[in-house]
N, C-alpha and C positions, 0 to 999 in steps of 0.2 A: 184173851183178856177183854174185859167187858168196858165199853166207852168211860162209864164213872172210874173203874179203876184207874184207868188211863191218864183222865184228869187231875186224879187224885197224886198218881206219883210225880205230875208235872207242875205240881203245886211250887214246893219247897227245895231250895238244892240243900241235897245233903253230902254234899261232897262228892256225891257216886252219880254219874252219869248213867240218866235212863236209856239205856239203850235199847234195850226190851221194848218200853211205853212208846219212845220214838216209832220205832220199827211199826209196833200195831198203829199208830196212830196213821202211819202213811199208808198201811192197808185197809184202815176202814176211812180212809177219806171221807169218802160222800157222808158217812154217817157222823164225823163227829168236827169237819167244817162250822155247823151252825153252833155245836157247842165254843168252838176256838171263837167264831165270832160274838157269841154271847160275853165271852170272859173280857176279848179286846175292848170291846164297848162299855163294858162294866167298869172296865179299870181307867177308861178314857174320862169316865165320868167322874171318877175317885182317885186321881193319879195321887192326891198327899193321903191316902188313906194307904197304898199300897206302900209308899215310901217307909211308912209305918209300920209296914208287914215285915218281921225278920226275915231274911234270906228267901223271901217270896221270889219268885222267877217267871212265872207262870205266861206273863206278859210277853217274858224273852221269846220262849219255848211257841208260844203261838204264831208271832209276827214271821220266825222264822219259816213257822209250817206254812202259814199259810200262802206265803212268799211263794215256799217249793209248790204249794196246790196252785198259783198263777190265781188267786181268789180274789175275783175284782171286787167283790161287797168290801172286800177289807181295806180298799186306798181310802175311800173316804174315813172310814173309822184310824186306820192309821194317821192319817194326816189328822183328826182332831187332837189321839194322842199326845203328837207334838208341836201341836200348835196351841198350846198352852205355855201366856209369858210366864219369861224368869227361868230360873233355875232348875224346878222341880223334875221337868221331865231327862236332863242331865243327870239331876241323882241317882231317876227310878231306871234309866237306861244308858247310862254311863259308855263304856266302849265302843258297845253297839251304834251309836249315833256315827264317831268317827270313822268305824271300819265299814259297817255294813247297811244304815240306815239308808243311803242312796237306793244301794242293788236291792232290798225290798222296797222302795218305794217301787222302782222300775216294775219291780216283776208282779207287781200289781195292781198298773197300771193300766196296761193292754193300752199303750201309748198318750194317753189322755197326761198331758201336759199342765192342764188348768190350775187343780190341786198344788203341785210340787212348785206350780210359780208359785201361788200364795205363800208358799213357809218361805219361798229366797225373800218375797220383796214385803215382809213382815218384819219392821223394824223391831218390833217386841220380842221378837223372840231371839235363843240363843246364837249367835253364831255359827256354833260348828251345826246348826238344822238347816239353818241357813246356807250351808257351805254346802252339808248332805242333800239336797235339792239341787244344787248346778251336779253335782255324782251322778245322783238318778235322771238327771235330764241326758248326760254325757254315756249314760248306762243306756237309752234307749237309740242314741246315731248309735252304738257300736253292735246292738241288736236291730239293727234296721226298723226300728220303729218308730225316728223320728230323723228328718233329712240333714243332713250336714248343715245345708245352707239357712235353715230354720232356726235353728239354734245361736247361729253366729249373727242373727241379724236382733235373736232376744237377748245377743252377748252386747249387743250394740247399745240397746237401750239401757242395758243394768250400767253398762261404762258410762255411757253419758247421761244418764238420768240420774248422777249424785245421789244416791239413793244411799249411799255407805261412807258419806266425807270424810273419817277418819279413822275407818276400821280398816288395819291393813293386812287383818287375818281375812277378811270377805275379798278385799281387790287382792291378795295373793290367790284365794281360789278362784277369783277371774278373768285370771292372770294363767294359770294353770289349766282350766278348761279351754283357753283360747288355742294353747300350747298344744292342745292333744286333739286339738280340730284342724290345725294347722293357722297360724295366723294373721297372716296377709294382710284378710281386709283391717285385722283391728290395730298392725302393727305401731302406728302411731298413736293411737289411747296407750298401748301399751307401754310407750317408749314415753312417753310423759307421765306414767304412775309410776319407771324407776327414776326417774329427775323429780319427783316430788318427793319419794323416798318411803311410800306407799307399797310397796312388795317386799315382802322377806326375802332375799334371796336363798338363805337356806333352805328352802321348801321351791322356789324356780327361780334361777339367776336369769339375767337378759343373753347369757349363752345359750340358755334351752329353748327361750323365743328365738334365735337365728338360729340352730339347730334345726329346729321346725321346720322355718321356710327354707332352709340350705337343701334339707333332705327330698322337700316336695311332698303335695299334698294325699295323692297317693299311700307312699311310704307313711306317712304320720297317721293318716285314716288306717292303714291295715294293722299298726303299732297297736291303736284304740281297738280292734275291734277283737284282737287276740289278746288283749289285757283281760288278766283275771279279774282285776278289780272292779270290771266296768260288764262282768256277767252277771246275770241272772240269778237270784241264788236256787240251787241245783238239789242240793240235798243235806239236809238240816244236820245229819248224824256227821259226817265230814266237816261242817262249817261248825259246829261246834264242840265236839266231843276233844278237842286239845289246847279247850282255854284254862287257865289256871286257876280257877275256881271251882275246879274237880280235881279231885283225885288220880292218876294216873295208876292203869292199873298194873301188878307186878311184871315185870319183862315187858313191860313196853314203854318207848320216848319218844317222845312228841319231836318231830320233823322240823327241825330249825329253821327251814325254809319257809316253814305257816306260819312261823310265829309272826304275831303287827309286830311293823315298825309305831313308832311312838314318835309323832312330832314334837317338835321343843313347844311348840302353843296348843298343843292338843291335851286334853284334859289328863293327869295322873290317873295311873292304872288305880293306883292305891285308894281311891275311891274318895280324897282331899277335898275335890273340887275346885284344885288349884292346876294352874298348867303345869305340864311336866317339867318345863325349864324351871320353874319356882319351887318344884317338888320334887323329889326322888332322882329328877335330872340334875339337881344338883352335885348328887354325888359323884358324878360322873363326868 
């Protein structure tokens, strides 16, 4: 299959997962890299152009690749993706942000930190970008790419630098990454965001902060470091060939155990723009 074909079938979803295109696109790497990184950057540049695009994906299908290629050209072009305010990059990348934006930030990275601060402490921007940045920071201790005690002293500064006075979807995810660091030093910021009433407890109650420290820090780093959620992404065809936005093909069912969980403040699958508690969680 020839690089242009390639591109071409990774335009548009049409219900049928390219699995073919995938396949050759991870065999010819080297060769079609600068193409993925041409399209990323194109579309960085046009993000309400692509929202535009019916059923365009192209964007997905890239970030993902190039995550698996470990392609460092692409943190910075990723991070301008979504570090565009408002809403727009939520539309054009919808799920993606809550489940998997971290674990590609991380994986192409190659540890550099710099970048993924700017989307946490950019007030403009979405939340859950925002949240996806303490992920990918949290994705790189549990790949040894960034020290434990590094991170819980940039944990230090986001809790006490009020950076988030009333967002209590950002201090529950700082609340939640303290939790899977182990969290000792911050137990007291912690223990006064739930007396101010600043943490959701559905998402970490103050039992999973003394869980933490009961179990030792040890046990909670090796919890972090065998989480799926806080790997590398691995291989593109696996991470997305059983989301519901394809087709499943005859005689085969998607593995109940890949399916996301859906947080009650995480954006609607159904593509609303509303949280799920206010959408579709409703019925339930």
């Amino acid at each position: 299959m020839e690089i242009q074909e390639i591109i071409d079938k990774l335009q548009i979803n049409t219900r049928k997962f390219p699995r073919e295109a995938l396949k050759q696109a991870v065999l010819n790497q080297e060769t079609i890299t600068p193409k993925l990184l041409e399209i990323i950057e194109r579309d960085a540049e046009n993000i309400e152009e692509i929202y535009e695009r019916e059923k365009y994906i192209a964007h997905i299908y890239t970030m993902y690749l190039l995550a698996q290629f470990r392609e460092k050209k692409a943190y910075p072009v990723i991070i301008k993706f979504f570090s565009v305010p408002g809403e727009m990059p939520m539309k054009v990348a919808g799920g993606v942000i809550t489940e998997d934006l971290g674990r590609i930030l991380a994986s192409v990275s190659h540890g550099d930190t710099s970048l993924i601060k700017s989307l946490i402490e950019n007030a403009d921007l979405n939340e859950y970008i925002r949240s996806a940045g303490l992920t990918a920071l949290l994705t790189l201790v549990a790949q040894g790419q960034l020290l434990r005690d590094d991170l819980v002293e940039y944990l230090t500064f986001l809790f006490r630098g009020n950076l988030y006075p009333d967002n209590d979807y950002i201090w529950t995810s700082l609340v939640t990454a303290a939790v899977r660091l182990y969290p000792q030093e911050l137990y007291e910021d912690i223990k006064r965001l739930y007396e101010e009433g600043l943490v959701e407890g559905f998402f970490v109650g103050f039992g999973d902060v003394q869980r933490s420290i009961d179990q030792g820090k040890k046990k909670t780093l090796r919890e972090l470091k065998n989480s799926q959620r806080h790997a590398f992404i691995g291989d593109t065809i696996s991470e997305m060939e059983w989301w519901a936005c394809f087709d499943k093909p005859k005689g085969r069912t998607v593995n109940p155990l890949k399916s996301p969980k859906i947080g009650r403040n995480q954006p609607c699958t159904c593509g609303s723009g509303k949280k799920y508690k206010r959408c579709c969680g409703k019925k339930y």
